[in-house]
C-alpha positions as CSV (number, residue, x, y, z in Angstrom):
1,X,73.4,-23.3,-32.9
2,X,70.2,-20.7,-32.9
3,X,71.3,-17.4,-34.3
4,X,69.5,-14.9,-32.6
5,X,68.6,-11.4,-34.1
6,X,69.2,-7.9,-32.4
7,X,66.8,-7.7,-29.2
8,X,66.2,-11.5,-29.4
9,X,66.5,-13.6,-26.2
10,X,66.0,-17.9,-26.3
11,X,64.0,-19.2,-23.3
12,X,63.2,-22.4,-22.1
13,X,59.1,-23.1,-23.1
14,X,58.7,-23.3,-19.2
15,X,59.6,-26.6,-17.8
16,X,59.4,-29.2,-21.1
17,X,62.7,-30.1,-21.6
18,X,63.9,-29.9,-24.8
19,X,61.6,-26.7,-26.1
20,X,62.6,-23.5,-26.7
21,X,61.4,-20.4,-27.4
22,X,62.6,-16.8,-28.9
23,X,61.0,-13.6,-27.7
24,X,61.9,-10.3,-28.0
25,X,61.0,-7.6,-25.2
26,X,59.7,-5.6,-27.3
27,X,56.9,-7.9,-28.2
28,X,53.9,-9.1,-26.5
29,X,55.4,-12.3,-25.4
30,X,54.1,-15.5,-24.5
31,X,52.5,-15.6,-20.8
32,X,50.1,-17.3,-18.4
33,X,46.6,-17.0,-20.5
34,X,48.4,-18.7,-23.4
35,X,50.1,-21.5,-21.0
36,X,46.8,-22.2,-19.4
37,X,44.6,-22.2,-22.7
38,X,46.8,-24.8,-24.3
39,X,46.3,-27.3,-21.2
40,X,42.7,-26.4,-21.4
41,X,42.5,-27.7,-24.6
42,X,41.1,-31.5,-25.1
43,X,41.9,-32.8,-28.6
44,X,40.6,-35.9,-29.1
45,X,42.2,-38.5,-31.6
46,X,39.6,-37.3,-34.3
47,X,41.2,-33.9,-34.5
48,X,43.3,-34.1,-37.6
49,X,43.8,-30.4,-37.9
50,X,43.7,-27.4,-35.5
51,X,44.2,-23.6,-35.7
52,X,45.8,-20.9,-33.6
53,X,44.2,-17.7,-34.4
54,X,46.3,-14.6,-33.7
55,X,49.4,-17.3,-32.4
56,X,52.1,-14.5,-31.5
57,X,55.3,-16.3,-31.2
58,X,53.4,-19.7,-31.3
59,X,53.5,-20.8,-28.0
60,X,50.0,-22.4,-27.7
61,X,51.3,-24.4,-31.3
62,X,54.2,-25.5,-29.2
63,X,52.5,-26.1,-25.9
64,X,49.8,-28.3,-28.0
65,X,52.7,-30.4,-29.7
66,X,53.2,-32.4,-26.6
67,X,49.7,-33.6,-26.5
68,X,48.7,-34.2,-29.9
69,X,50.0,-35.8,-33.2
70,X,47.4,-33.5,-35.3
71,X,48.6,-30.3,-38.0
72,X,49.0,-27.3,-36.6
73,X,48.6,-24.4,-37.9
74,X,49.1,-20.9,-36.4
75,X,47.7,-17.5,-38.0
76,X,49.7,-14.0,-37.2
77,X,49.3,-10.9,-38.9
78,X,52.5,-9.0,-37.5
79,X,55.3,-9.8,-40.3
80,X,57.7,-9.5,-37.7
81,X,56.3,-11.5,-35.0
82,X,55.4,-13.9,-37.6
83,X,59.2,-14.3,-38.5
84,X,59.9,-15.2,-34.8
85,X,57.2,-17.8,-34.8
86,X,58.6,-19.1,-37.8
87,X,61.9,-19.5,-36.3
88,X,60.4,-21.1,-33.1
89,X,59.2,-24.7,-35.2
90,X,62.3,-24.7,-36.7
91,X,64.3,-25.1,-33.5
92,X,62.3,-27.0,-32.3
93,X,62.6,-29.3,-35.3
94,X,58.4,-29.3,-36.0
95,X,58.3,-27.9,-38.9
96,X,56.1,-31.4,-40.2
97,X,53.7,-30.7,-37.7
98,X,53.5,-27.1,-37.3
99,X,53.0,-24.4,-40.3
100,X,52.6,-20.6,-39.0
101,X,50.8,-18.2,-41.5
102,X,51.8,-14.8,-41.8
103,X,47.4,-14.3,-42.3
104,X,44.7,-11.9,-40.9
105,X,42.4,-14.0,-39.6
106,X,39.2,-12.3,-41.7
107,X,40.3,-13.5,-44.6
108,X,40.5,-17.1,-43.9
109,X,37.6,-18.4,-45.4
110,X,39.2,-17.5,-48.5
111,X,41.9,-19.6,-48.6
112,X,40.2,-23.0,-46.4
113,X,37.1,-24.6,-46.9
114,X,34.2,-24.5,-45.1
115,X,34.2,-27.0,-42.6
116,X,37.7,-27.7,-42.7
117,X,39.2,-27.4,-39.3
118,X,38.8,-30.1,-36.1
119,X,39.9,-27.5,-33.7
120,X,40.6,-23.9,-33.3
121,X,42.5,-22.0,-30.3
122,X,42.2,-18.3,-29.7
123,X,44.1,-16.0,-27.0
124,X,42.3,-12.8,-28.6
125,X,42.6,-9.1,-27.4
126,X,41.1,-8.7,-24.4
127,X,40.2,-5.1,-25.0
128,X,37.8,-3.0,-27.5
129,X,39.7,-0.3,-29.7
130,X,39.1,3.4,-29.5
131,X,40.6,6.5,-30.3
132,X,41.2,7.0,-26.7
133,X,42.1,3.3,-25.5
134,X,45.0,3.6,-22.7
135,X,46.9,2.0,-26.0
136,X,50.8,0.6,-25.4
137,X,53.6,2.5,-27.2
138,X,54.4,-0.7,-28.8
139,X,52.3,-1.5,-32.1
140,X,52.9,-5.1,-31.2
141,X,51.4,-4.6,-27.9
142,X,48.9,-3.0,-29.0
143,X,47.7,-5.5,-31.8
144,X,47.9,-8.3,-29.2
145,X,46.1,-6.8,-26.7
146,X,43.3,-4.4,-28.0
147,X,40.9,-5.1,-31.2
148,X,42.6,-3.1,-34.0
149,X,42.6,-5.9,-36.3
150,X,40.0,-7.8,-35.2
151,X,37.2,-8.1,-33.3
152,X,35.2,-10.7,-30.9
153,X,32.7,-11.4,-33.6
154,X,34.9,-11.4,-36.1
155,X,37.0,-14.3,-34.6
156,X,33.6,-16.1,-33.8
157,X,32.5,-15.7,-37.5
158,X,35.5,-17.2,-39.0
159,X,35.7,-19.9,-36.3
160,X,32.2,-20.4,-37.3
161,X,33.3,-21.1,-41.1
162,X,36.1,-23.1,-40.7
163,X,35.4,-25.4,-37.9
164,X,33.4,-29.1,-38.8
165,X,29.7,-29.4,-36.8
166,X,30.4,-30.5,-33.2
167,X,33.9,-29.4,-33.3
168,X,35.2,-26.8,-30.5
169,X,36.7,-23.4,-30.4
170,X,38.6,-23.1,-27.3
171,X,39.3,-18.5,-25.9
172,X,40.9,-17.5,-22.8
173,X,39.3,-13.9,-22.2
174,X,38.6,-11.4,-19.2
175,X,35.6,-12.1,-16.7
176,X,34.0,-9.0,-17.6
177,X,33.4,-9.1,-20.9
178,X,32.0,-12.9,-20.7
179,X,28.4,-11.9,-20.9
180,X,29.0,-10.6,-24.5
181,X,30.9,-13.7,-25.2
182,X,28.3,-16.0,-24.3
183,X,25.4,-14.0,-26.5
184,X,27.8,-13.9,-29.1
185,X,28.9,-17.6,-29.2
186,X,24.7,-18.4,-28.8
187,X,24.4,-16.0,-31.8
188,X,26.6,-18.2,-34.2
189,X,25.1,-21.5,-32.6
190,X,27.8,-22.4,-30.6
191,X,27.3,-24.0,-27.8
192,X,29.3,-23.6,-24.3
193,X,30.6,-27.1,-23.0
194,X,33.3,-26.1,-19.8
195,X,33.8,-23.1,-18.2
196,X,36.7,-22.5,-16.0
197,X,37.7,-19.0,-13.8
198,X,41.4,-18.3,-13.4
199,X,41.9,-16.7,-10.1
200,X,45.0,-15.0,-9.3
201,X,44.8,-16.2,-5.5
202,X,42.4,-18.2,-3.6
203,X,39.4,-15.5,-2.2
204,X,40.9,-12.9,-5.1
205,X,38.2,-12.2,-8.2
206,X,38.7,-14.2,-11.2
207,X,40.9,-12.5,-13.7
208,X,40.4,-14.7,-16.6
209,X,38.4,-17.1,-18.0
210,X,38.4,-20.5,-19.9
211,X,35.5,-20.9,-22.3
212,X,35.0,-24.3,-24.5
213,X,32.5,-23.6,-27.0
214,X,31.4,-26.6,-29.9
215,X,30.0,-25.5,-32.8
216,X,26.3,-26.5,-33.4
217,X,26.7,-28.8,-30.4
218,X,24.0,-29.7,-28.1
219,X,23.2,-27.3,-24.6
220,X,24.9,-28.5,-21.4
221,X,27.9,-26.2,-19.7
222,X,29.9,-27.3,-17.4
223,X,31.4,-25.0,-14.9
224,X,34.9,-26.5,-13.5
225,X,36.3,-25.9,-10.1
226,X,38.3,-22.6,-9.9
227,X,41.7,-22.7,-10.8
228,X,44.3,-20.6,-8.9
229,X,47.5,-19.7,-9.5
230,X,49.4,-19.0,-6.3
231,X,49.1,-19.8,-2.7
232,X,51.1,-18.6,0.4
233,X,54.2,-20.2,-1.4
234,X,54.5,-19.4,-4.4
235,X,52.9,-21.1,-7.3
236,X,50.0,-23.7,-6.7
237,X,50.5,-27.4,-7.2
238,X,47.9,-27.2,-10.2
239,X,50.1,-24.8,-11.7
240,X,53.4,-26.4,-11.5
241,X,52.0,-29.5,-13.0
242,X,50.6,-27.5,-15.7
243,X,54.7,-25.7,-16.1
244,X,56.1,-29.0,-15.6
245,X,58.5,-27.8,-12.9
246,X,59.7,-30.0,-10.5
247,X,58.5,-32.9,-12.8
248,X,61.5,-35.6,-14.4
C-alpha cells in the first residue's frame, strides 16, 4: 500500500492501466505539454539511454516507459519535488529502468561524458526571469515555469554536451518564443527535424509547440499537421488515443 505524505494525492497516469502517480497541489504538476511531448518522442531501438531535463514528478520518464526498454534518467533540482519523483518509480516498480537525479541541469557535464546520452527530453520554463515577472507564490511554480535556474541556452548547451552526433533533443515550448529557439538550436548546430503546433481548438492560435531537433544532423524540417486538443465534444480523437481513454 502507497503511503502518502501530508498534501499528497495518488492519481491514475491518465488512461494506462496500472500507472500511477503522486502529486501534490501545491506543486507544478504533471499536465498536457508533458503528456504530448512524451508521445512526440521517437526513440528508436538504438537509444540505449535518455534524459529528462528538469523532470518534475517524472511523468515524461513514466509516459516514455511504455514505449521504450532504454535507461531513463530524470534530472530535478527541487529536493522536494525530487522526493516525489523518487517515490513515483518505486510504485510503479521501475526502479531498473528509471533513476531520477536530485541535479541542476548546468552541472551535468560534470558528472557524464561527452557524448554520452541517445536522447534527451525537455519540458523547460516557458517564461524569462525578471525582477518583475507576474511570478507564482509557489517557489515550485515558479521554478517550473520561469527561468530562475536555468535558461534556454543553457538547456541547449548541455544538451549539446551530452547527447552522441545525430542524436535528438526533443522541447515542448510556447509559439512565441520559437524564433529564438530556432537561432539558438542553429547556433549549437542542431538541426530541426519535425515541428508540430498544439492548438487548443481547431481555428484557435497555436499555444504550444513541438520541436525535434538532432544534434549536428543534416537540414530538412518537417512541419506536421496541426494537432488539436478539443472539438465541439470534448476532447479530440488524437487526444484520447494519446490518454488512452476509451482504449482496453
Amino acid at each position: 500500500m502507497t503511503v502518502l505524505k501530508p498534501n499528497e494525492v495518488l492519481n491514475d497516469l491518465l488512461g494506462y492501466e496500472g500507472l500511477k502517480i503522486i502529486q501534490r497541489p501545491d506543486m507544478f504538476n504533471f499536465s498536457l505539454d508533458s503528456t504530448l511531448l512524451a508521445d512526440f518522442v521517437k526513440p528508436t531501438k538504438k537509444v540505449k539511454k535518455i534524459m529528462d531535463f528538469g523532470t518534475g514528478l517524472a511523468p515524461v520518464p513514466l509516459f516514455l516507459s511504455l514505449k521504450t526498454d532504454a535507461k531513463i534518467i530524470g534530472i530535478e533540482i527541487q529536493k522536494e519535488v525530487f522526493d516525489i519523483a523518487v517515490r513515483n518509480i518505486e510504485i510503479n516498480s521501475l526502479t531498473d529502468q528509471i533513476t531520477i537525479l536530485n541535479e541542476d541541469i548546468k552541472r551535468l557535464h560534470n558528472i557524464y561524458n561527452h557524448s554520452s546520452i541517445d536522447l534527451i527530453t525537455c519540458n523547460p520554463p516557458f517564461f524569462k526571469f525578471h525582477e518583475n515577472a507576474n511570478i507564482n507564490n509557489s517557489d515550485y511554480k515558479t521554478i517550473a515555469r520561469h527561468e530562475k535556474s536555468i535558461d534556454l541556452e543553457s538547456i541547449i548547451t548541455t544538451a549539446k554536451y551530452l547527447l552522441n552526433n545525430k542524436a535528438h533533443l526533443y522541447m515542448v515550448h510556447r509559439p512565441e518564443r520559437l524564433s529564438e529557439i530556432l537561432e539558438l538550436l542553429k547556433k549549437h548546430r542542431f538541426s530541426v527535424k519535425r515541428l508540430r503546433f498544439i492548438h487548443p481548438k481547431e481555428h484557435q492560435n497555436a499555444n504550444m509547440v513541438l520541436i525535434d531537433a538532432s544534434k549536428q544532423g543534416l537540414d530538412g524540417m518537417l512541419i506536421l499537421p496541426p494537432l488539436y486538443v478539443h472539438n465541439e465534444h470534448g476532447y479530440t480523437e488524437e487526444i484520447k488515443r494519446i490518454f488512452n481513454y476509451g482504449r482496453k
